[in-house]
C-alpha positions as CSV (number, residue, x, y, z in Angstrom):
1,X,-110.3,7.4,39.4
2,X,-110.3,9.9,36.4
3,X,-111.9,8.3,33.9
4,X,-111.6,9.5,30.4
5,X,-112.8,8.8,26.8
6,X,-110.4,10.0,23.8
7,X,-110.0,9.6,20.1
8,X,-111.6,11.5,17.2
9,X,-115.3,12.7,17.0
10,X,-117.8,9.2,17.5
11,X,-114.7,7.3,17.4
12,X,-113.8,7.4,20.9
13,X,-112.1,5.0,23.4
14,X,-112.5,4.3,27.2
15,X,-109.1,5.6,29.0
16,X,-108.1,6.9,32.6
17,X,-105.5,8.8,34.0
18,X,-102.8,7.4,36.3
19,X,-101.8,8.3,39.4
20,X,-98.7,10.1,37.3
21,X,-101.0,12.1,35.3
22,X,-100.5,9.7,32.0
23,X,-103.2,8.5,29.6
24,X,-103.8,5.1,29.8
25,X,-106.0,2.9,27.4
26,X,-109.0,0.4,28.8
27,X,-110.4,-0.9,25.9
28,X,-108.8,-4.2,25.9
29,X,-111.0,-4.2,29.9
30,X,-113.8,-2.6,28.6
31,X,-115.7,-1.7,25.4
32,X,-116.5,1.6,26.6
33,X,-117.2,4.3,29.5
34,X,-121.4,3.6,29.9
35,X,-123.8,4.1,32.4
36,X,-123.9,0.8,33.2
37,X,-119.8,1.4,34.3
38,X,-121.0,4.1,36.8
39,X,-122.4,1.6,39.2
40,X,-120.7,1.1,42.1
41,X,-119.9,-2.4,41.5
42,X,-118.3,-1.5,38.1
43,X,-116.6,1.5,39.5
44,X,-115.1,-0.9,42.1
45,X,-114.0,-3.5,39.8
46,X,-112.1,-0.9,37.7
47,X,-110.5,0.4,40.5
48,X,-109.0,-3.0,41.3
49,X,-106.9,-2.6,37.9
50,X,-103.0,-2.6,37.8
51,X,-102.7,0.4,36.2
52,X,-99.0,0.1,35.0
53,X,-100.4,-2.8,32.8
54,X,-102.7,-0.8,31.1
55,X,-101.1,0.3,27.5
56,X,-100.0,4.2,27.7
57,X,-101.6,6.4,25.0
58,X,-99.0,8.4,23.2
59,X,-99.4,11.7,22.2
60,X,-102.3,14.0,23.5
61,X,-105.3,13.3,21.5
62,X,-108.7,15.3,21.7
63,X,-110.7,14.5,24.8
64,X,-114.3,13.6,24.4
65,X,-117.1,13.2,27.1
66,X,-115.7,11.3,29.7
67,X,-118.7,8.8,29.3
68,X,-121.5,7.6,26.6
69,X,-125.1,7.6,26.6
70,X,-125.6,10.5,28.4
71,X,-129.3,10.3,29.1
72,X,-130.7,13.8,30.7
73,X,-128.9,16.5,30.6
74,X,-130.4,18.7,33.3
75,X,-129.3,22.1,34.8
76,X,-129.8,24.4,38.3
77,X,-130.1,28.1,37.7
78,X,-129.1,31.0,40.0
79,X,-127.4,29.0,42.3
80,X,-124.9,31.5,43.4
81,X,-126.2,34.6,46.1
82,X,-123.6,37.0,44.2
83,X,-124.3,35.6,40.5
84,X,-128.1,36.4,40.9
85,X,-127.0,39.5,42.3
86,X,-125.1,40.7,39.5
87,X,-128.1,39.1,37.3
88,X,-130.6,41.6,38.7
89,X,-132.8,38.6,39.4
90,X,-134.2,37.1,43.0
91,X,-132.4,34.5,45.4
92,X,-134.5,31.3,44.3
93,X,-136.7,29.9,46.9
94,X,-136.1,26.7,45.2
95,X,-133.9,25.1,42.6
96,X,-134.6,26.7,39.1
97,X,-134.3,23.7,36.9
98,X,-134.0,23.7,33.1
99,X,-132.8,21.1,30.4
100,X,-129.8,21.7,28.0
101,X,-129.8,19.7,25.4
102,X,-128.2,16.3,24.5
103,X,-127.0,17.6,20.8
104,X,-125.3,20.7,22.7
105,X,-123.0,17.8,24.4
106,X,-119.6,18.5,23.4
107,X,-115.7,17.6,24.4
108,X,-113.9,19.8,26.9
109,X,-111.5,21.7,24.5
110,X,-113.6,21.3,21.1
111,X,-115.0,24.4,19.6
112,X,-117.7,26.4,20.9
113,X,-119.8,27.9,17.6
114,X,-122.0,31.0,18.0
115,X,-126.2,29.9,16.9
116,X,-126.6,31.9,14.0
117,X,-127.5,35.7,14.8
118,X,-125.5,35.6,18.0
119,X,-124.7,38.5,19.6
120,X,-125.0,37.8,23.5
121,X,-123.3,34.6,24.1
122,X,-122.0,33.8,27.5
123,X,-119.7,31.6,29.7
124,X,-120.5,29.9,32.9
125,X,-117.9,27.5,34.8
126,X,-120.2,25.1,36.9
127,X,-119.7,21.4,39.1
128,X,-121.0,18.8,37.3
129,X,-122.5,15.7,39.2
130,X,-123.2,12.6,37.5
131,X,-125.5,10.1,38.9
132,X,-124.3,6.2,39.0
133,X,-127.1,5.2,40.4
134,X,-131.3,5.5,40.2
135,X,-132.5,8.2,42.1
136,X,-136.2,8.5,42.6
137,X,-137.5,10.4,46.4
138,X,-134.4,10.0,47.7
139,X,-133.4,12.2,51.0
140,X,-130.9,15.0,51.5
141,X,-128.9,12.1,53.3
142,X,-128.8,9.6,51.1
143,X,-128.5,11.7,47.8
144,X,-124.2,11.6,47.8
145,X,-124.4,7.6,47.6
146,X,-126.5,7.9,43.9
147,X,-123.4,9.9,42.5
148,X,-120.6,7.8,40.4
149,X,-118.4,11.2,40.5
150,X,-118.2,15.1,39.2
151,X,-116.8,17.0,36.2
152,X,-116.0,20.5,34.4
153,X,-119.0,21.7,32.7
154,X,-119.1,25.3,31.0
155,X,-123.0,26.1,30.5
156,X,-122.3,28.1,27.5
157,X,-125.5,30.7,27.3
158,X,-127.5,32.5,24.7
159,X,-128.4,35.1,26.6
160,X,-130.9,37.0,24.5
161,X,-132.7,33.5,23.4
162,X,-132.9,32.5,26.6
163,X,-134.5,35.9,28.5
164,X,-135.7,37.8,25.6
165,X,-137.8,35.3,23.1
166,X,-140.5,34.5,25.0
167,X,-139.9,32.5,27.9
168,X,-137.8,29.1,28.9
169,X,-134.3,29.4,29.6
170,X,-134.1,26.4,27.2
171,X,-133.5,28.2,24.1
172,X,-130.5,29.6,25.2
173,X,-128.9,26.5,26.9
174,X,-129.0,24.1,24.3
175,X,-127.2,25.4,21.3
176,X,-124.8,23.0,19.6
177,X,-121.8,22.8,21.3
178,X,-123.0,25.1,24.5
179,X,-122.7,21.6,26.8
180,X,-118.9,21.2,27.2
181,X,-118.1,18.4,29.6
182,X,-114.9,16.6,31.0
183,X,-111.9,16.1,31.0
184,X,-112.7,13.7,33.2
185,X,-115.5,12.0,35.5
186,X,-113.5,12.0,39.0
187,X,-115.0,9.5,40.9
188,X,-116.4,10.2,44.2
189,X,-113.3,8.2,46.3
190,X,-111.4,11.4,45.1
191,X,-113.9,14.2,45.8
192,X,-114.8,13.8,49.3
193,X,-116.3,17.0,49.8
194,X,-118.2,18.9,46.7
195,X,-118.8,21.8,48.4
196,X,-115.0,22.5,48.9
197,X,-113.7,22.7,44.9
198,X,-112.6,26.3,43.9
199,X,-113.6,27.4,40.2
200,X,-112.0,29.8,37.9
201,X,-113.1,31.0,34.1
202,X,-110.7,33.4,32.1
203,X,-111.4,34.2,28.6
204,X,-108.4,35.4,26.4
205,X,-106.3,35.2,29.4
206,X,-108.0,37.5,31.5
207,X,-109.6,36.2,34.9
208,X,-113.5,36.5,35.0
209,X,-115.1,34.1,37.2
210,X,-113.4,33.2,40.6
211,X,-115.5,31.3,43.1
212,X,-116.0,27.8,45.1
213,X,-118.7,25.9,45.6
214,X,-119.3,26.4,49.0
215,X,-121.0,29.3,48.0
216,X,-123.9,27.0,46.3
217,X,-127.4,28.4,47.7
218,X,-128.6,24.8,46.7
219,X,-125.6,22.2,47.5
220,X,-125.0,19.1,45.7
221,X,-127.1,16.8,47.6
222,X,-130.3,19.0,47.9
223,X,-130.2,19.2,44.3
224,X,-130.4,15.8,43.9
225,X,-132.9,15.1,46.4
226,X,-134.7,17.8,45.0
227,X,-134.8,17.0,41.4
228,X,-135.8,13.3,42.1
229,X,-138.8,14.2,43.7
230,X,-139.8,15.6,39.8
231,X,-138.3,12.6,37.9
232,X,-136.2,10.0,37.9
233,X,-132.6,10.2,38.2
234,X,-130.5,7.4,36.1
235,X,-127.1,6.2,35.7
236,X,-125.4,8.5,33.0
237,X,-128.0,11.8,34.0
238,X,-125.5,15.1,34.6
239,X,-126.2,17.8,36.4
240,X,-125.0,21.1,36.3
241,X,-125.2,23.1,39.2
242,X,-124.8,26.6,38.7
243,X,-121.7,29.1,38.3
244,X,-120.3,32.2,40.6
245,X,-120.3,35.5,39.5
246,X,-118.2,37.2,36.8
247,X,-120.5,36.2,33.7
248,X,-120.3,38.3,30.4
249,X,-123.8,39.6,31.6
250,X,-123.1,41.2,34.7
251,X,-120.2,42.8,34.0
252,X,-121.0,46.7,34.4
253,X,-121.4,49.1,33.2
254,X,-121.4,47.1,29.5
255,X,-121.8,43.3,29.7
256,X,-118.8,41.2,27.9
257,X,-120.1,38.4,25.0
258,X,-118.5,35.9,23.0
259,X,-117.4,36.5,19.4
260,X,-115.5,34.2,17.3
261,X,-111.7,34.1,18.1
262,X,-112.8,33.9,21.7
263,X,-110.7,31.5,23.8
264,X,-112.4,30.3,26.8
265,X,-110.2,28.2,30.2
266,X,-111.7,27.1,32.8
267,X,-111.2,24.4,35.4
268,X,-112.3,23.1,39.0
269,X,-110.2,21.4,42.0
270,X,-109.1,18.3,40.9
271,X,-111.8,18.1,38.1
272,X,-109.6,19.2,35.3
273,X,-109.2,22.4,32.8
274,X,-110.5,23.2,29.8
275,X,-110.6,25.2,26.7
276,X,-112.5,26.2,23.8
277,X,-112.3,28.3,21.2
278,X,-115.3,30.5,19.8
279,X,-116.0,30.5,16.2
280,X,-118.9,31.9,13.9
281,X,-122.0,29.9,13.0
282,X,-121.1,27.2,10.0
283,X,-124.2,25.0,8.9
């Protein structure tokens, strides 16, 4: 399933897309797309629904998270050989691990905004795993079966805030607006493999970032095994797990930021596109 959540800012609905590509409204089955709905039992009993029944939504209104109550928010760093590479920074011996923030949570094609005093903002196209079920010590082998599906996340980056003011990548990754997720959360029935999804960025039309995620130093179920030896995973935690090469940063001999008017598209193998646009900093 592709499970969806649309409608204005705070006001959104629970939805899913048909096997024809159409928007299609759950809210007369459901009050809404929560953690508690990424259990496999849930998952299960919404994939029993006749979806030709279920009203079409008209129009193509904004798309927001594809689910609420998104509890951590966590990330994997230098997860790509060739994107620390072009970073000037080591292969990790172990997952890097930082948090983005829960306010920096935003719809796939709303607006990015530049922090105030901007200057090297930065795009990174990255498989999004989101767990469905609590994950605490779990092994390499069982890790897969705590995952209620995968998603588009760009970890938009503050660059100089997050390698040049003193430590913790965090002050770069959580920015408003720097957490854009969705369109959808494809459920695992229709991602067999995760380390098999190409990936592609362009900004203002022109091709940056072009990789797959076989190419993961860390795949998807290490990470998870790995992280839940720190803390508990729960139903509604995502994890973003890194991005290829061809970030603003590493492009030589001058690296490439964001400034307002910026239009970022992105997408992953049957995970859906996106699009922002970039605008200045408005309090």
């Amino acid at each position: 399933m592709k499970l969806v959540r649309y409608g204005a800012k705070g006001k959104e609905k629970p939805g899913l897309i048909d096997r024809d590509g159409k928007l299609r409204d759950l809210s007369k089955v459901i009050e809404d797309i929560t953690p508690d709905q990424l259990s496999k039992s849930a998952l299960a009993k919404l994939a029993k629904l006749d979806t030709s029944k279920l009203p079409l939504v008209k129009g193509k209104p904004r798309f927001g998270v594809p689910f609420t109550g998104v509890g951590k928010f966590l990330a994997i760093g230098l997860n790509y050989s060739d994107h620390a590479a072009e970073a000037g920074m080591p292969i990790p011996k172990e997952p890097i691990m930082f948090f983005k923030a829960d306010t920096s949570l935003s719809g796939p094609n709303d607006k990015v905004m530049l922090p105030q005093g901007s200057k090297k903002s930065d795009w990174e196209v990255e498989l999004g795993i989101v767990i469905g079920k609590k994950a605490r010590y779990v092994t390499k082998k069982d890790a897969l079966s705590h995952v209620a599906g995968y998603c588009v996340v760009n970890d938009v980056s503050e660059r100089e805030y997050q390698l040049e003011r003193g430590g913790t990548w965090d002050k770069g990754k959580g920015c408003d607006t720097f957490g854009p997720v969705g369109p959808w959360l494809v459920t695992t029935d229709e991602i067999k493999d995760p380390q098999k999804l190409d990936m592609w960025l362009d900004v203002n039309g022109k091709r940056f970032q072009t990789g797959n995620t076989k190419t993961m130093i860390f795949d998807a179920a290490t990470i998870i095994s790995y992280v839940s030896e720190f803390m508990t995973l729960m139903p509604g935690d995502i994890i973003t797990t890194g991005t290829p090469p061809g970030v603003g940063m590493g492009i030589k001999p001058k690296p490439r930021f964001l400034k307002a008017g910026d239009v970022m598209t992105l997408g992953i193998q049957g995970l859906g596109e996106q699009r922002q646009e970039v605008v200045a900093f408005k309090k």
